[in-house]
N, C-alpha and C positions, 0 to 999 in steps of 0.2 A: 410617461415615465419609463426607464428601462427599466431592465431585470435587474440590472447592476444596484440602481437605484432604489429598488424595494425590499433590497436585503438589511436584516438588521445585525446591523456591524457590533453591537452588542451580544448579538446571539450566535454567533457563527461556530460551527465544533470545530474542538482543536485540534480533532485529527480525523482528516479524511483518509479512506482506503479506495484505490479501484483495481477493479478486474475489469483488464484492459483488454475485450473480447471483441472478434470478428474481424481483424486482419485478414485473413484467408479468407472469409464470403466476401467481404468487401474487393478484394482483387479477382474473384472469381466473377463475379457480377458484374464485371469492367473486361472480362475475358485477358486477364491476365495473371500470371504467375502468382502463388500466394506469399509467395517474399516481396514483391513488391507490394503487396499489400504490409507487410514489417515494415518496412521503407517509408512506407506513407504513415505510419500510427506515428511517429516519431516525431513530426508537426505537433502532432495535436498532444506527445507527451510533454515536448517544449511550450506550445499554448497551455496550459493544465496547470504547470509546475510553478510557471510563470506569473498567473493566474492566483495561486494562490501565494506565491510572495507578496504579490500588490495586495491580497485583501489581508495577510496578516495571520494564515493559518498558520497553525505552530508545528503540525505533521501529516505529510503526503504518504502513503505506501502504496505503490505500484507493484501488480503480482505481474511482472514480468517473462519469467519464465519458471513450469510449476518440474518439481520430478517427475513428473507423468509425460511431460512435455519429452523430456530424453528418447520417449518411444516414438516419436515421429520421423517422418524419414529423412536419412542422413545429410541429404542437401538444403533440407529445411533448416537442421539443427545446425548446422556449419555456416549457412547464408546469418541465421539470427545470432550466432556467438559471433561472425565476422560484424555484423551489424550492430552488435553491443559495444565491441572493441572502437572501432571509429566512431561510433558517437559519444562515449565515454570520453575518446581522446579531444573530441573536437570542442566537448563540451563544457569540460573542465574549468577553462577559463572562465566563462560566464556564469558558471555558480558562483565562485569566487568572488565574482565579479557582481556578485547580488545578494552574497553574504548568505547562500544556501549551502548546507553541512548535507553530504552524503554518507548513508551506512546501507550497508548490505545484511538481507536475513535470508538464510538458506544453509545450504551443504554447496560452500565455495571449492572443498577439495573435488567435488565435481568435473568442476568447470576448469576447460582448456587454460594448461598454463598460462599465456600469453594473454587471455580473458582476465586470468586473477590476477595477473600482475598490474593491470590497469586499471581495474577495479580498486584493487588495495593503493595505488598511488593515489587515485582521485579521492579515496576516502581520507589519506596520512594529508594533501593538500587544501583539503575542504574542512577537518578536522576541526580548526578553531572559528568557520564561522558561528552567526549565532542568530541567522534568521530561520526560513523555514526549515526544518529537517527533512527532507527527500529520505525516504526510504525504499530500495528496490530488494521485493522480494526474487532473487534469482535460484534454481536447484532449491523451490522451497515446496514442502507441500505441510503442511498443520499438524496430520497424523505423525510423519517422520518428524516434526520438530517435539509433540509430546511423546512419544517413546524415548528419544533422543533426551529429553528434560529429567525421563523416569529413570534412566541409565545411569544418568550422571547423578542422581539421587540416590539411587541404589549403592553404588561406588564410593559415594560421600558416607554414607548409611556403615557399609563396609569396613572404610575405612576408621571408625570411628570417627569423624568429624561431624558426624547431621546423625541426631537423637530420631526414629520416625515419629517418635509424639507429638514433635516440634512440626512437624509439614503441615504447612496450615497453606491456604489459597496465596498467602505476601509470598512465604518460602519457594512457592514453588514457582509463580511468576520468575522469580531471579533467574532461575534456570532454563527460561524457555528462551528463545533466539530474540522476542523484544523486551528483554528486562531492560527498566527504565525509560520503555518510552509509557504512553497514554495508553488505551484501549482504544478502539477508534470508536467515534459519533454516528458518524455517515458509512457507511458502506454503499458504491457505486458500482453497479456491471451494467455494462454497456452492450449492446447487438441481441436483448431478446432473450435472453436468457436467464432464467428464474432461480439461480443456485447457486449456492457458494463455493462448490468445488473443492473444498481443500481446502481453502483462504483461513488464515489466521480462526479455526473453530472456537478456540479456548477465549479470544480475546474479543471476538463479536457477538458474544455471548446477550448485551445488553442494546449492539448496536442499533443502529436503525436503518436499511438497507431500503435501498432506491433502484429498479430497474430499467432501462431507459431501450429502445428496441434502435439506439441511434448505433452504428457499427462504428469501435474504436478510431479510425482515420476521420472522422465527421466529427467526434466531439470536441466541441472545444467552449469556450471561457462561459456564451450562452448557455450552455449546456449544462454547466456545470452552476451558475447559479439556479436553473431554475429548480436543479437537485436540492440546492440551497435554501431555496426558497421553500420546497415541500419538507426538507427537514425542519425549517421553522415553526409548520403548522403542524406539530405531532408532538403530543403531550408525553413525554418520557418518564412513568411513573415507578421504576427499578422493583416493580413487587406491590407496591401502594396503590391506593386509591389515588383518585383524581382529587377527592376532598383533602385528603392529606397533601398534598401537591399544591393547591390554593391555599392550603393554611400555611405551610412552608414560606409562599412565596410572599404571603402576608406580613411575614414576622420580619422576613430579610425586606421588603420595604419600607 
């Protein structure tokens, strides 16, 4: 039986996140450039995304490129916006074309004109599908998006429009850069690495995160169910006991 095969299609979360790491050891370790090693993760974002249109997930978020990233050196950071730009363009079609909706969460005023211009068209033409949601975190880091949430809270606060008695956990979701989508389920980083980085803090709060020491250009569809497969065997109890959890699941039977 495959992997594919042992997954239960009933239980599958509706929203995956990965930290798509090790581009740079991965071309280093092949003795070459660490942009070609971007070059190559780009397979495995299209196997991934792919991937999980066929099985049905309802949202992907890919941490892309984080703010901390802008501190790497300049020909890195120009090879990967040159390398967002042509994939976005090339790719465009083929979301469409599989009825997957792109949005962007980060600080896009960032990002090189010519980046956001392509960005924003692939989102304005992907807009009305209504299969998986692709979300690329780009110019994103957690911290900058809750300060950024608190600002604009403050300012509403100011304004008299937002009462602060009223800020409850709903309230304040709206204002962070994924209001409306899910929380994620799964949390995946890839190439050995034990941390979150920055990644969406406020919203993986419950998730269940998976480490895999496979480096970003390697993973693909295998890879990703047997993440799959180990998020199946993990009892998700949000605060409760286990007994509360089989009483739960008694009652909904």
């Amino acid at each position: 039986m495959s992997l594919k095969d042992k997954l239960d299609l009933q239980r599958l979360p509706r929203h995956i996140a990965i930290i798509m790491d090790g581009n740079g050891r991965w071309a280093k370790e092949r003795g070459q450039d660490r942009l070609y090693g971007h070059h190559e993760g780009v397979e495995s974002v299209r196997n991934i995304v792919e991937t999980c249109a066929e099985l049905g997930i309802g949202y992907l978020t890919l941490y892309a490129f984080s703010t901390e990233n802008w501190d790497r050196p300049v020909y890195e950071v120009n090879g990967i916006m040159e390398l967002l730009v042509n994939t976005i363009r090339k790719e465009v079609g083929t979301l469409s074309k599989n009825n997957i909706r792109l949005s962007v969460i980060g600080d896009m005023e960032m990002l090189p004109p010519q980046c956001r211009q392509e960005m924003e068209e692939a989102i304005a033409l992907t807009s009305h599908n209504t299969g998986l949601n692709l979300v690329m975190a780009l110019s994103y880091s957690a911290r900058w998006e809750i300060v950024n949430a608190a600002q604009k809270i403050a300012l509403d606060v100011k304004k008299g429009t937002l009462d602060p008695a009223t800020v409850t956990p709903e309230v304040w979701e709206k204002y962070l850069c994924t209001a409306g989508l899910p929380d994620p389920e799964l949390m995946i980083r890839t190439s050995g690495e034990c941390r979150i980085s920055n990644f969406l803090l406020y919203q993986l709060a419950y998730a269940e995160l998976y480490f895999t020491d496979t480096r970003w250009p390697d993973f693909r569809n295998e890879h990703l169910y047997q993440a799959i497969l180990n998020f199946q065997t993990r009892e998700r109890r949000f605060g409760k006991t286990s007994e509360q959890i089989q009483q739960n699941e008694e009652i909904i039977s």
